[in-house]
Steps between C-alpha positions, in 0.01 A plus 500: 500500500328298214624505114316784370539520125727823351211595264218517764753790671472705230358886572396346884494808714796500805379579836739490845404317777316794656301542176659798340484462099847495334453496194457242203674217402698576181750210480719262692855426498617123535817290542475293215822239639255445864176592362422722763289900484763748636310805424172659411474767310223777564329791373433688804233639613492894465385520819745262647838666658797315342755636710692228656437264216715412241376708183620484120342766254129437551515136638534374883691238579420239817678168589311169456609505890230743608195290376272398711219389325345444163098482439315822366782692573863446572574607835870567636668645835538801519815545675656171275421690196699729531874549347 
């Protein structure tokens, strides 16, 4: 994957890998001692079923693991994203 800058993630729309909107990038959670994203945290989508997923209040949470892909939209696995 290429360097992609944190800033430019901001509000990108999350998508699986069969093209199924998640939700909306809210945040992201990162070791600070390797530098590396563990998590990103979502809004979901209303229409997006978040059982299955790791969920906190209103926000959705999916390991860096999952990601597939970042361009338009960030694109992850479904069955990695999963808790």
């Amino acid at each position: 994957m290429t360097r992609t800058l944190a800033r430019s993630l901001s509000r990108k729309k999350i998508v699986t890998n069969e093209g199924k909107v998640i939700g909306t990038l809210k945040n992201i959670i990162v070791d600070f001692d390797t530098g590396q994203i563990i998590d990103l945290i979502i809004y979901p989508d209303p229409s997006f079923d978040t059982s299955g997923y790791r969920v906190e209040g209103d926000r959705l949470f999916i390991t860096f693991e999952a990601v597939k892909d970042i361009k338009d939209y960030i694109i992850v696995d479904r069955y990695l994203s999963r808790k």
